[in-house]
MIMAR-279300 format. One line per 3 residues: number of its first residue (from 1); their letters; for each residue x, y, z of N, C-alpha, C. Coordinates in steps of 0.2 Angstrom, whole numbers, plus 5000, padded with zeros to 4 digits. Layout:
N
NUM	A	X Y Z X Y Z X Y Z ~ ... $
***
This chain:
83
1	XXX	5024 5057 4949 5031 5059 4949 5033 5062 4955 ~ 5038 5059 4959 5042 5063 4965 5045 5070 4965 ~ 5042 5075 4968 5043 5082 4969 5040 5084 4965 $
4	XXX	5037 5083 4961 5032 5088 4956 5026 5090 4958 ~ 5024 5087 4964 5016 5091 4966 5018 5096 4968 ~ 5010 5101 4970 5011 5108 4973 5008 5109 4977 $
7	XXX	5006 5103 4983 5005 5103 4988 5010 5096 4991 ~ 5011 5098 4998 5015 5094 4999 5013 5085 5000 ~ 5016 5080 5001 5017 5075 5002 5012 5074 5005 $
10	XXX	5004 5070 5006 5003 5065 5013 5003 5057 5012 ~ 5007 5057 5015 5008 5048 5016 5002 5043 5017 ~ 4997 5049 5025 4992 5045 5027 4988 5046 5019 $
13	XXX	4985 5049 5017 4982 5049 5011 4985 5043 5006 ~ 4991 5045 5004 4991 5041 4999 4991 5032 5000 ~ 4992 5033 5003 4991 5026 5008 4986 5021 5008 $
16	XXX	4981 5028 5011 4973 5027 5010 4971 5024 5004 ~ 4974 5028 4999 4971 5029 4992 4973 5024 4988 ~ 4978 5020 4987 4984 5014 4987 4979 5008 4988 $
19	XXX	4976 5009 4994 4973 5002 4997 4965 5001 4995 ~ 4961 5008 4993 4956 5009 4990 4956 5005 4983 ~ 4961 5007 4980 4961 5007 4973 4962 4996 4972 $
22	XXX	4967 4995 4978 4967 4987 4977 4958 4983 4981 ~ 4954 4987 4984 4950 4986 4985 4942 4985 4979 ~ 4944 4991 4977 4940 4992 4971 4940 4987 4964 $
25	XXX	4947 4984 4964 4950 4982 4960 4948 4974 4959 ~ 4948 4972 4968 4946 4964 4969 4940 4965 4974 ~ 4938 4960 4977 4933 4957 4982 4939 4956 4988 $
28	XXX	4942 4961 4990 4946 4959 4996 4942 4962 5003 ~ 4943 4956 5007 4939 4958 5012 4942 4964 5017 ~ 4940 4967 5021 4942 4974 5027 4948 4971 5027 $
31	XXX	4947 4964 5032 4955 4959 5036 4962 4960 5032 ~ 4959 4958 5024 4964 4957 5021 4969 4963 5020 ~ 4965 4969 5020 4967 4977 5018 4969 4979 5022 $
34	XXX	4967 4979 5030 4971 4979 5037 4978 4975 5036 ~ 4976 4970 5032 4983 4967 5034 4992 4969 5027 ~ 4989 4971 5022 4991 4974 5018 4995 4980 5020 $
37	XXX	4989 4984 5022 4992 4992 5026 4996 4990 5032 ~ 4994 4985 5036 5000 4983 5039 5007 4983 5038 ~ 5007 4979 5031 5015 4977 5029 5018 4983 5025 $
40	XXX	5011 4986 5024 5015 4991 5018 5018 4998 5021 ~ 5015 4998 5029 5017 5004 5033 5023 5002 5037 ~ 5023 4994 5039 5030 4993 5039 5034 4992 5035 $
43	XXX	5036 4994 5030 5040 4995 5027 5043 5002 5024 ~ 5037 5006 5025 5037 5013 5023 5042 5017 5032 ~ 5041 5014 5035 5046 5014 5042 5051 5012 5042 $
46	XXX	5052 5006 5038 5059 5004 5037 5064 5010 5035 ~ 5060 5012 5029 5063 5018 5022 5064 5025 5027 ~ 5057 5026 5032 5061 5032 5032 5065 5032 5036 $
49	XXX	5067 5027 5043 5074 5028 5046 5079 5027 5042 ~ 5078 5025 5037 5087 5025 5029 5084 5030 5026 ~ 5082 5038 5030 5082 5043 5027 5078 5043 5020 $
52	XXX	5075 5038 5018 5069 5042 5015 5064 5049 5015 ~ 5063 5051 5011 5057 5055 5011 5050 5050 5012 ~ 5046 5054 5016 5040 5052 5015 5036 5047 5007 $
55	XXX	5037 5053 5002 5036 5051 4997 5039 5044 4993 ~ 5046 5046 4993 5051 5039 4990 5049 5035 4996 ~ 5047 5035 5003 5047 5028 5006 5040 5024 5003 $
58	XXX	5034 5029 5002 5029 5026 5000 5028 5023 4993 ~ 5032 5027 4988 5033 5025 4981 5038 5017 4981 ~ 5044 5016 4982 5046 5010 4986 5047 5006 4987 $
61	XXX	5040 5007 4992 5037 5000 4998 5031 4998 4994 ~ 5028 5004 4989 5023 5002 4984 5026 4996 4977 ~ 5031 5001 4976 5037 4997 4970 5038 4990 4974 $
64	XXX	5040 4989 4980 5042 4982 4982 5037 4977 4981 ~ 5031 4981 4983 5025 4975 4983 5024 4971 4975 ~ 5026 4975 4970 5028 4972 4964 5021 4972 4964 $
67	XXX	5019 4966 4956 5012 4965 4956 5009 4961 4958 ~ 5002 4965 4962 5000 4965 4968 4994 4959 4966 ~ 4992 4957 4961 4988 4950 4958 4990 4945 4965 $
70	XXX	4996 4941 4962 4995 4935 4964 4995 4936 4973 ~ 4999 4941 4974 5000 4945 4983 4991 4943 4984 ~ 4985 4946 4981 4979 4946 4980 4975 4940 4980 $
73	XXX	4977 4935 4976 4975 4929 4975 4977 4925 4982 ~ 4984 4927 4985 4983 4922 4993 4978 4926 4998 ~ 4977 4929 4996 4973 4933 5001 4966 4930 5000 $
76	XXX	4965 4931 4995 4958 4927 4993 4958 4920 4997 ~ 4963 4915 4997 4965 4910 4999 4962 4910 5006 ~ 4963 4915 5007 4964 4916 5015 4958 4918 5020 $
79	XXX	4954 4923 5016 4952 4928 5017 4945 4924 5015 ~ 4945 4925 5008 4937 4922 5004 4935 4930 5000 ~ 4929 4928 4998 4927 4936 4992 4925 4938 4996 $
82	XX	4920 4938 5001 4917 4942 5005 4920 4948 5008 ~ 4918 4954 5009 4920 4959 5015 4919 4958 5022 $
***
């Protein structure tokens, strides 16, 4: 939930922890999740020059990527199941 924690915001963390979870999730290789965190940071940059918060830009750019399945499945394409 936005502004409900009682510690403050960290980005690089949630971010981390964001790309952990889709890794866990699939057989996606390092490349793919470099490339991921790539898109997802630029977007999260997008948000905060239009005056986002930290938070709202992460939540967002997370929201944007919509479900991350088929996003997943090109990569696989791409990538292959190996790490």
């Amino acid at each position: 939930m936005l502004g409900n924690s009682k510690r403050p915001f960290d980005l690089d963390f949630e971010i981390t922890k964001h790309l952990k979870q889709l890794g866990v999730k699939t057989l996606v290789r390092r490349k793919a999740l470099d490339e991921l965190e790539d898109h997802l940071r630029t977007e999260i940059e997008d948000l905060l020059r239009s005056n986002h918060t930290p938070e709202e830009a992460f939540h967002r750019a997370v929201q944007g990527f919509g479900d991350s399945g088929p996003l997943l499945v090109e990569f696989h394409k791409l990538y292959g199941n190996d790490r």
